[in-house]
C-alpha positions in Angstrom: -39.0 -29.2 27.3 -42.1 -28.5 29.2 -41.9 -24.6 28.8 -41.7 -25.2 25.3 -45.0 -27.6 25.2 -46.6 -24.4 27.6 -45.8 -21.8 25.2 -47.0 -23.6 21.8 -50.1 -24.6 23.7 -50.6 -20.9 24.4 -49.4 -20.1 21.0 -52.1 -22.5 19.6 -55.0 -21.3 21.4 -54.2 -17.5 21.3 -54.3 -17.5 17.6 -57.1 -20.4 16.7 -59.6 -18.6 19.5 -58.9 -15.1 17.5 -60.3 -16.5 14.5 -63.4 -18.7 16.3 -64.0 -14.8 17.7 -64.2 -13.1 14.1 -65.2 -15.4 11.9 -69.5 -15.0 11.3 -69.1 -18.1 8.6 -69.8 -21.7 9.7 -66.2 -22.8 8.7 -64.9 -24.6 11.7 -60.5 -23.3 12.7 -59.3 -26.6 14.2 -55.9 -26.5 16.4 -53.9 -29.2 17.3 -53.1 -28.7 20.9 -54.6 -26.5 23.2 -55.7 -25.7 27.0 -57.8 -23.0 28.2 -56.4 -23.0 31.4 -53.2 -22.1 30.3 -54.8 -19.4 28.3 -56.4 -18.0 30.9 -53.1 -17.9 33.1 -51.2 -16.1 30.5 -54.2 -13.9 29.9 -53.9 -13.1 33.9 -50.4 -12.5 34.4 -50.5 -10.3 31.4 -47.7 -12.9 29.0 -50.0 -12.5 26.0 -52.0 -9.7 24.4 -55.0 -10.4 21.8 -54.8 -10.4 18.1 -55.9 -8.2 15.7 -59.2 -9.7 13.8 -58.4 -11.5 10.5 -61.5 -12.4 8.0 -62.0 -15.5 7.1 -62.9 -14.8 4.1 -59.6 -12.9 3.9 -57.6 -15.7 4.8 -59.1 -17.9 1.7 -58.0 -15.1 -0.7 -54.1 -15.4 0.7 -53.9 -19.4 0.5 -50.5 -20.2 -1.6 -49.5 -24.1 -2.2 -46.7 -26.1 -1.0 -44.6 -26.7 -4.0 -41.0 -28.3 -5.4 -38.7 -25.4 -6.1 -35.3 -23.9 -5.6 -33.5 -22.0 -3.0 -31.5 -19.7 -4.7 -29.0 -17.7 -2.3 -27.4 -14.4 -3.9 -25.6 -12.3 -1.7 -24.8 -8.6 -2.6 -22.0 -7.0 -1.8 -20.2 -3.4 -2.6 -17.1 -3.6 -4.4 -14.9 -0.7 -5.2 -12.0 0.4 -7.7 -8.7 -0.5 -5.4 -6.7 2.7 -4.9 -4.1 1.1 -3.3 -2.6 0.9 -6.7 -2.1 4.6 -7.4 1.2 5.4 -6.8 1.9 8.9 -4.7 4.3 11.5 -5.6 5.9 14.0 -3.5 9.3 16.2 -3.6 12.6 15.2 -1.9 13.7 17.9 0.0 12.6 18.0 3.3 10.8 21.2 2.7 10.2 23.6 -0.8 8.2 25.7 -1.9 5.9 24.7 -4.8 6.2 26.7 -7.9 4.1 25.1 -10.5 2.2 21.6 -11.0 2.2 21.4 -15.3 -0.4 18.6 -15.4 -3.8 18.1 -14.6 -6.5 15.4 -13.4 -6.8 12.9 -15.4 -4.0 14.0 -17.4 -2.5 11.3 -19.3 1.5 11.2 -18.5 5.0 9.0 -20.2 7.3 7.8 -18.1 10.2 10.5 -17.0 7.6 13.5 -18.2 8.2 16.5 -15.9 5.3 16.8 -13.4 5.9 19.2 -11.1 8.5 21.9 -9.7 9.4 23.1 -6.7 12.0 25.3 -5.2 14.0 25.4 -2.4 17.5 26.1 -0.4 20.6 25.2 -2.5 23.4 26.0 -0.5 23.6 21.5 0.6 23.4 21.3 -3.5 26.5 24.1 -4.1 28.5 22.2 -1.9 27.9 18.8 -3.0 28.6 20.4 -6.3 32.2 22.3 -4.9 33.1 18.7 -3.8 32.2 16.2 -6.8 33.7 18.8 -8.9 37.3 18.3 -7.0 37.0 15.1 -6.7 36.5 14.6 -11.1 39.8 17.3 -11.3 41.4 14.8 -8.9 40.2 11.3 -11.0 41.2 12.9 -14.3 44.8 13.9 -13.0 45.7 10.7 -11.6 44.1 8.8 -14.7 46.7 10.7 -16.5 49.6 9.6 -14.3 48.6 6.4 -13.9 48.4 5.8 -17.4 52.0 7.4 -17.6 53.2 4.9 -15.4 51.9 2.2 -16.6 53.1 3.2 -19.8 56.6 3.8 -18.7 56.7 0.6 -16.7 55.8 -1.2 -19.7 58.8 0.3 -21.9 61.4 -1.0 -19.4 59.9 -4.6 -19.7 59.7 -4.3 -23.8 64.0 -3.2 -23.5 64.4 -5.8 -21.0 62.6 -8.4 -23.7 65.0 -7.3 -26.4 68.4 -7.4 -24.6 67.5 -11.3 -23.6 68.9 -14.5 -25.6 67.6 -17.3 -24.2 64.3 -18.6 -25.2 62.8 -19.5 -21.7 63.2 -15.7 -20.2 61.9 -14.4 -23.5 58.3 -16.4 -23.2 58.6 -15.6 -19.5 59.0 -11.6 -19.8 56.2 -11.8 -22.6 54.0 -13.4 -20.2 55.2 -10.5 -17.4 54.1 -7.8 -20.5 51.1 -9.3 -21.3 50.0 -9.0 -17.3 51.2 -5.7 -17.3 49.2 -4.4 -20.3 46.0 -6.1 -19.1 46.7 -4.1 -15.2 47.1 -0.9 -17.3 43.6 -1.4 -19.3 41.4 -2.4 -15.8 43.5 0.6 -14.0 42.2 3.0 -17.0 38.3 1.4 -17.5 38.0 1.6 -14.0 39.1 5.1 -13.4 37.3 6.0 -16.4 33.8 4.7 -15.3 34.2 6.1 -11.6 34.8 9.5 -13.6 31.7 9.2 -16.4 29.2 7.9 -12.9 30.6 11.6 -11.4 29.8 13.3 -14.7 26.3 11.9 -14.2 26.1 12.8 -10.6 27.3 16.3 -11.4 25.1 16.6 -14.0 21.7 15.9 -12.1 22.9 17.9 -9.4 23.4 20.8 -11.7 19.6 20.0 -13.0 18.9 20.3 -9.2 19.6 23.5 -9.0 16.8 24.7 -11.3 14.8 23.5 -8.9 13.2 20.4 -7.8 11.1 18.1 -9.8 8.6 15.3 -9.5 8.8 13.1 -12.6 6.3 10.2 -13.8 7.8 7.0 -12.8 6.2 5.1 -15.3 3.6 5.7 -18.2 0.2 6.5 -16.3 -3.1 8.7 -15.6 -3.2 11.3 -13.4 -6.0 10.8 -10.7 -5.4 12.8 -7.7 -3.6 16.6 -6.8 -3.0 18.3 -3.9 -5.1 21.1 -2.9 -2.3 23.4 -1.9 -1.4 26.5 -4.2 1.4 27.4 -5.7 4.3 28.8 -3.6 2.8 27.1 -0.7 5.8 25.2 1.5 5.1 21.4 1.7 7.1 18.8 3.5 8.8 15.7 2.0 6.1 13.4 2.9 3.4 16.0 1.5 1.9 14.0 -1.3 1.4 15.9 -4.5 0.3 14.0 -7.3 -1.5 10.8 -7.5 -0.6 8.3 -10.3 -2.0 5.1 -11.8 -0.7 2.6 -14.6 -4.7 1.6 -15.9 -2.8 -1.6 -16.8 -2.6 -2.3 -13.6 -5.8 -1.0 -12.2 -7.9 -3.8 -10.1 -10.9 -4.0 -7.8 -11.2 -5.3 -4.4 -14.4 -5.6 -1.7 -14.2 -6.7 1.8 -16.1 -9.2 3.8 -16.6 -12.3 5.2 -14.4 -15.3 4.4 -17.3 -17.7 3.3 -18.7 -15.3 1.1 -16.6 -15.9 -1.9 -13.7 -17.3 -2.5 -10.5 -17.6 -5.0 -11.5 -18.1 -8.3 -15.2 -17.0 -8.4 -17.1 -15.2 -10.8 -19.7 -13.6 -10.2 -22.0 -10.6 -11.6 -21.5 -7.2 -10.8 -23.4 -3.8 -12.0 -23.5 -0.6 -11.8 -26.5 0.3 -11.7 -26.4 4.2 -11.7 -25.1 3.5 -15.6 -26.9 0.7 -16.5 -23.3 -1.3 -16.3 -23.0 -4.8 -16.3 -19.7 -7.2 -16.0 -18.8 -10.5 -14.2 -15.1 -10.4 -11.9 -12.9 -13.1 -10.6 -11.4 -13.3 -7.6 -7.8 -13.4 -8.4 -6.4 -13.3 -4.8 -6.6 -15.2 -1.6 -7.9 -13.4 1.0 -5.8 -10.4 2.6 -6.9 -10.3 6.2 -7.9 -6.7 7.2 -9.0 -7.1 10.9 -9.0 -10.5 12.2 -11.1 -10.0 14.9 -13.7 -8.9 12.9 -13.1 -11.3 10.6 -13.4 -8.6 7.5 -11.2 -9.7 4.4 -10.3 -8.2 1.5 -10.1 -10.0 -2.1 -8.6 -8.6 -4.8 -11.2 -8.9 -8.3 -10.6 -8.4 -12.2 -13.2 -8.2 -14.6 -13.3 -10.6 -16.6 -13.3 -9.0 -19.9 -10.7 -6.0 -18.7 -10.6 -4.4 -21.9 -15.0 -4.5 -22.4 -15.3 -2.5 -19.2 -12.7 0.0 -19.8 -14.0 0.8 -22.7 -17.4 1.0 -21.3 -16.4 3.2 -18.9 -14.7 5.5 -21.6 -18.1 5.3 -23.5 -20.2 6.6 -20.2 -17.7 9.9 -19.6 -16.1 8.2 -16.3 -13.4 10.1 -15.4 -10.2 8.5 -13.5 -10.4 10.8 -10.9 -13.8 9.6 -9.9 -13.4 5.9 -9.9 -12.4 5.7 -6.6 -15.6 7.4 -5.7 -18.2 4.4 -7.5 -19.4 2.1 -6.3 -20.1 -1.6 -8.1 -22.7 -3.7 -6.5 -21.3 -7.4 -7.1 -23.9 -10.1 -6.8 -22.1 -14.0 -5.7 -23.9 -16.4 -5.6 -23.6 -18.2 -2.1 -25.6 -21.4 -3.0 -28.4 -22.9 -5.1 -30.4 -26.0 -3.6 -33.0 -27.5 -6.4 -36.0 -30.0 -5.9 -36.9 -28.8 -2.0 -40.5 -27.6 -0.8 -40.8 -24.4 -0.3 -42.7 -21.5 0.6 -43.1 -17.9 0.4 -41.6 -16.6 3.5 -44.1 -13.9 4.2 -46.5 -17.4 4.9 -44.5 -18.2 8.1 -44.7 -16.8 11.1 -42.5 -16.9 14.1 -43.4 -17.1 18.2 -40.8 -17.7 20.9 -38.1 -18.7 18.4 -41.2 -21.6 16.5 -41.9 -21.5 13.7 -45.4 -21.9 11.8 -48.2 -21.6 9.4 -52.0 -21.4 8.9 -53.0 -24.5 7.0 -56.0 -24.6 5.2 -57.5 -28.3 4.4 -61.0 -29.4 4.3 -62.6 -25.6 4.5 -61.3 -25.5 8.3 -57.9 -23.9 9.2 -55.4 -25.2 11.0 -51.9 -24.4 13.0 -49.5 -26.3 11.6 -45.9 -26.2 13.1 -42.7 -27.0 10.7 -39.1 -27.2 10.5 -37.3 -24.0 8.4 -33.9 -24.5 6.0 -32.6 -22.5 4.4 -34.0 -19.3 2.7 -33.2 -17.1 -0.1 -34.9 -13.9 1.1 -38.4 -14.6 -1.0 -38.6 -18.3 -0.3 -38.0 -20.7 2.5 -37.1 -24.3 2.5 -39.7 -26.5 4.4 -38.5 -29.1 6.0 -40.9 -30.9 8.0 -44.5 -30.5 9.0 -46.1 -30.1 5.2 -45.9 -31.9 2.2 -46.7 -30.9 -1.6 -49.9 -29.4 -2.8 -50.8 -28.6 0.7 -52.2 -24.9 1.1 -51.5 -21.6 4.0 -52.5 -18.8 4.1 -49.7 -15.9 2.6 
């Protein structure tokens, strides 16, 4: 506590004997506290260095007034198009060799459209072929017995049924017949469909062989190919096309936890195209790197179907959306009926804080408790009152 009383009574003095030095008017600068031997000390041992002269005259020109107002805090943040929604396509096989890409960027695709083809070694493919083909020859023949069987089975009950007289053994048998013939029809519909999902099998296989193919998995845009040429060998896990459903195109930006939160809106722009739109925050926070504390939140705009179509109107291609960059604009708080004052009028010594007040054509060194400020104002919270006037 009493290095703190040291240093504003050096504070003090340093600045109010600065202006007594340049100041050729009769106006009197007036401080509240201050000590020349402390001044000299600091002088000596070299703990403060003189100020630059400021006019008087000067100072009466920068006065600004203590007023009511609002602190309006707006923070500004970068949000982005989230790519983690484009879905990334590559071939099968472990490895082919790329033979021709038919679309192009921004190219838009239907679901189970042809994208690409590559080719590669079919001898797996011919055997797997040799096999399923055996194994349908095998199906169909015992289909055909079975079916016999069942069949035959069935004509010795039917005899059996017409040589019987008493009524009981009759209902019975029927019963036995009406079993049999619903065994028969499973036996078949089963053997049947295990035959039609080989036909199927066979079939793509067969397709296979033409080479291999990367087909749209759902109606979308293309927005991102490889830079490989054709009959280059690439790997199963060598992405070659990007793909996006626009549907389901969304925006994210990451940051701190406080700075906005589910269910927001809040401005955003881009101001390279003159574009303006507000976004929710549809999302709870994804965390991203705890230690940090860095989050991600997921956005929509909040007219979805405005912005497309604004970004169709400015030539925005979907390739280059992950590239731009939205400024978004929340608004972390608003705080009305405060004083405040421009915060270029404060000024700051050893972590205090305070202004040149200006009453009764003499200047004084007023020190004041800060709030909170909004970048061009700050909230005063003690040491001034309204209508009172410092120097800007």
């Amino acid at each position: 506590m009493y290095n703190v009383k040291i240093r504003k009574i050096i504070l003090l003095f340093l600045i109010s004997i600065t202006v007594a030095f340049f100041s050729s008017c009769a106006h009197m600068v007036v401080q509240d506290v201050t000590s020349m031997e402390a001044y000299q000390r600091a002088v000596e041992e070299g703990i403060i260095l003189p100020i630059e002269e400021l006019e008087f005259e000067e100072r009466v020109r920068n006065l600004v007034s203590v007023e009511v107002g609002q602190i309006h805090k707006v923070e500004n943040m970068v949000i982005r198009f989230d790519m983690d929604q484009v879905r990334y396509l590559s071939f099968e096989q472990e490895w082919v060799r790329l033979l021709e890409i038919h679309v192009s960027l921004n190219q838009v695709v239907e679901e189970g459209e042809v994208l690409a083809v590559a080719a590669f070694n079919t001898r797996e493919i011919e055997e797997e072929i040799e096999v399923l083909t055996l194994t349908i020859e095998m199906g169909e023949r015992d289909l055909i017995l079975g079916w016999e069987q069942h069949q035959n089975l069935l004509h010795e009950m039917r005899v059996a049924l017409e040589l019987m007289t008493d009524e009981q053994e009759r209902r019975t048998q029927n019963y036995r017949i009406g079993r049999q013939e619903l065994i028969a029809r499973n036996f078949s519909s089963q053997v049947e469909q295990r035959l039609e999902a080989y036909h199927e099998q066979l079939s793509r296989l067969y397709e296979r062989l033409e080479g291999e193919l990367i087909v749209a998995p759902f109606d979308g845009v293309i927005v991102w190919m490889t830079e490989d040429e054709v009959d280059t060998v690439i790997g199963r896990d060598d992405p070659v096309l990007g793909i996006i459903d626009p549907d389901r195109f969304q925006l994210s930006v990451e940051g701190s936890i406080q700075l906005i939160r589910y269910g927001d809106v809040f401005p955003a722009s881009l101001s390279r195209y003159n574009l303006e739109f507000k976004v929710e925050v549809v999302s709870d926070p994804i965390a991203t790197g705890t230690r940090e504390e860095v989050y991600k939140f997921i956005l929509q705009p909040e007219n979805r179907e405005e912005l497309w179509e604004s970004i169709y109107e400015l030539g925005i291609e979907y390739s280059t959306l992950g590239a731009l960059r939205f400024e978004g604009h929340p608004t972390q708080f608003v705080i009305n009926n405060v004083l405040v004052l421009p915060r270029e009028a404060l000024n700051v010594h050893d972590e205090e804080r305070y202004v040149w007040l200006y009453e009764g054509g003499e200047f004084r060194i007023r020190f004041v408790d800060v709030g909170l400020t909004d970048g061009t104002y700050v909230q005063i919270l003690s040491g001034l009152t309204k209508g009172q006037q410092v120097v800007r």
